[in-house]
Structures are given as structure tokens and as C-alpha cells.
C-alpha positions in Angstrom: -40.7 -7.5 -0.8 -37.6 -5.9 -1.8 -37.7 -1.9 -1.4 -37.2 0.7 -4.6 -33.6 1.4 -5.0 -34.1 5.3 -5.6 -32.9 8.5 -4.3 -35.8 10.9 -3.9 -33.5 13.8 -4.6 -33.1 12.8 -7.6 -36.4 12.6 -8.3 -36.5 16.4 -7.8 -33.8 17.5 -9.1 -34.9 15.7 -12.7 -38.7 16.5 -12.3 -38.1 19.9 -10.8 -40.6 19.5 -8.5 -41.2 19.2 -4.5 -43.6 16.0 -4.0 -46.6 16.4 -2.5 -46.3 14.3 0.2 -43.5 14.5 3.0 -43.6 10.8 4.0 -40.3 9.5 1.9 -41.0 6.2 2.9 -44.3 5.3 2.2 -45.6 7.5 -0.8 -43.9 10.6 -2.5 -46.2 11.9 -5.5 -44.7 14.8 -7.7 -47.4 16.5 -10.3 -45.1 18.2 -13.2 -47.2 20.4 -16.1 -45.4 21.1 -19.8 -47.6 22.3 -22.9 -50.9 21.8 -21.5 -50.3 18.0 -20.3 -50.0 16.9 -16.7 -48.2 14.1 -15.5 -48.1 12.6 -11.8 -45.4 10.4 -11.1 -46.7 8.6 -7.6 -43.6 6.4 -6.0 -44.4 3.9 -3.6 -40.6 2.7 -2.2 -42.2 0.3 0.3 -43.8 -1.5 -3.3 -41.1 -0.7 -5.1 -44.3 0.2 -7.9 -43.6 3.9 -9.6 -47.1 5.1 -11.4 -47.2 7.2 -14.4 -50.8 9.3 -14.8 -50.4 11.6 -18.4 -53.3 13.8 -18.7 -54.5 17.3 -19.9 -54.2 20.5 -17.5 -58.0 21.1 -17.7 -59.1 17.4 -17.3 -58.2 14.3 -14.5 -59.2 12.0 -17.5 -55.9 10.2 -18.1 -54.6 10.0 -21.6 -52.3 7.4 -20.1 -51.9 5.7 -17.1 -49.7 2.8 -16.1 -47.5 1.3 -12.6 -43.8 0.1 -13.2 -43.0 -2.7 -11.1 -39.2 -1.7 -10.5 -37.2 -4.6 -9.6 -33.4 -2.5 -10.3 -32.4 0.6 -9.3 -33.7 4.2 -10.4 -30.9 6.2 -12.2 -30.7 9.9 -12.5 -28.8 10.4 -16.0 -27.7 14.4 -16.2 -25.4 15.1 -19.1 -25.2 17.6 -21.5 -28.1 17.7 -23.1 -30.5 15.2 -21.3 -31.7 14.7 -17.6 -33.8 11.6 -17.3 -34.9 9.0 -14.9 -33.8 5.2 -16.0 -36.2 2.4 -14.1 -33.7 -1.0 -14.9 -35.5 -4.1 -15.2 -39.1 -2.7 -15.3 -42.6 -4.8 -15.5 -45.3 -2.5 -16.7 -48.6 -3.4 -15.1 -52.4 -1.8 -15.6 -52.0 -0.1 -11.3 -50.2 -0.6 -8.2 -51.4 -3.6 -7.5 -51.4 -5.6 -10.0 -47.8 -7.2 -8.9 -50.8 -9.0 -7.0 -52.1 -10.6 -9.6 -49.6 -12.5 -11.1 -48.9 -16.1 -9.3 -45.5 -15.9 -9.8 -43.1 -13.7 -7.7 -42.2 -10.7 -9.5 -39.2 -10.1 -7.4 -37.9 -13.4 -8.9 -36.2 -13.0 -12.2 -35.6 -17.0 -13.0 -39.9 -16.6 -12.4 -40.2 -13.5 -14.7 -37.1 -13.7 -16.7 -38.5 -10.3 -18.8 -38.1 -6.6 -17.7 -37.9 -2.8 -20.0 -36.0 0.0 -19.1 -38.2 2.9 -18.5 -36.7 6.4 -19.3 -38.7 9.4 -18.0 -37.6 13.1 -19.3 -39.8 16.0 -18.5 -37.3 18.6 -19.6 -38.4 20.4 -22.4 -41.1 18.0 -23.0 -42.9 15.4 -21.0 -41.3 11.9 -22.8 -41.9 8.2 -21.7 -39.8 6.0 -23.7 -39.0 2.2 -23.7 -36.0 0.4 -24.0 -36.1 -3.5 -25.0 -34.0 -5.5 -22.1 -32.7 -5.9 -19.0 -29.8 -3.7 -18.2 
């Protein structure tokens, strides 16, 4: 299984937030709060699967919740006006493992020719968008 091609410091530096765990290569999870919502972003590299958990401050009920099996790289955009994280070539999937689940090989792209671009912004506001394609 090929492993997340990320940069934890970007992950930081665009979150602005320490993770809470200190094992890089197994599991980082970074918790960021904005206008009374609560997102954990959990990374596992090994998996190359990034989870997204959107839910109120005062409740662990997720509004949303949702894995990205990465198969490209994770890009830190900082220009101007916008800081994001890109995740290229993207399979959104119900949890971590349900890359499991499918008989073909994710990692294959002639197997699953499809794949989003994920953007993630957190600065001022919490924003998940989607982007049609492989990039």
C-alpha cells in the first residue's frame, strides 16, 4: 500500500494547530474549532486515508463525517488570500476502512479510473469543497 505523500508541517501550518498525537508515522489527529463547529482532521500516512469529523463545540454528534482515500499528494496552497490543503486524486469513502471493501485495488487507477480534489480551508471559516477530476 502506497504511503500518503504529505508533509505534516504543512498540515500545521494551514490548520494552525499541533496534532494530538506525536507518532508522525502512524496517526496525527489535529481538532481545529471556528464559530461554534469542530472539525478533526485524523491522517493515517501508513493508509494513506485522511478523515474529516464536522461537528458542533458542545456535541461529538457529527454533522458530517467522511475518510478520503488519497491516492496523490497533499498540497499546502498559501497565497494571498487563501491557505488550503489540496488532496489530488481523492476517493471519498463512509470510514477508514472502507478502501477494504471494494474488490478492486484502490491504489490502481486503470481499476478506479475516478478521483476529486479535496480542498480543506479552515481560515476564517471551516470550508470543505470539491473539485470534479483528477489533477
Amino acid at each position: 500500500m502506497p504511503l500518503l505523500d504529505w508533509n505534516h508541517t504543512d498540515f500545521i501550518e494551514c490548520l494552525e494547530v499541533l496534532p494530538k498525537s506525536e507518532d508522525v508515522e502512524t496517526e496525527q489527529v489535529f481538532s481545529i474549532q471556528r464559530e461554534g463547529l469542530a472539525l478533526d482532521v485524523s491522517v493515517w500516512p501508513l493508509e494513506s486515508v485522511v478523515y474529516l469529523d464536522l461537528h458542533r463545540v458542545e456535541s461529538e454528534q457529527s454533522l458530517i463525517g467522511m475518510a478520503l482515500f488519497v491516492r496523490g499528494p497533499v498540497e499546502f496552497i498559501k497565497e494571498k488570500n487563501i491557505e488550503c490543503l489540496r488532496f489530488h486524486n481523492a476517493i471519498p469513502v463512509p470510514n477508514r476502512f472502507s478502501y477494504m471493501d471494494f474488490e478492486e485495488d484502490l491504489h490502481d487507477p486503470d481499476a478506479i479510473s475516478y478521483g476529486l480534489t479535496a480542498v480543506l480551508r479552515v481560515n476564517p471559516d471551516i470550508v470543505i469543497e470539491f473539485e470534479n477530476g483528477i489533477d
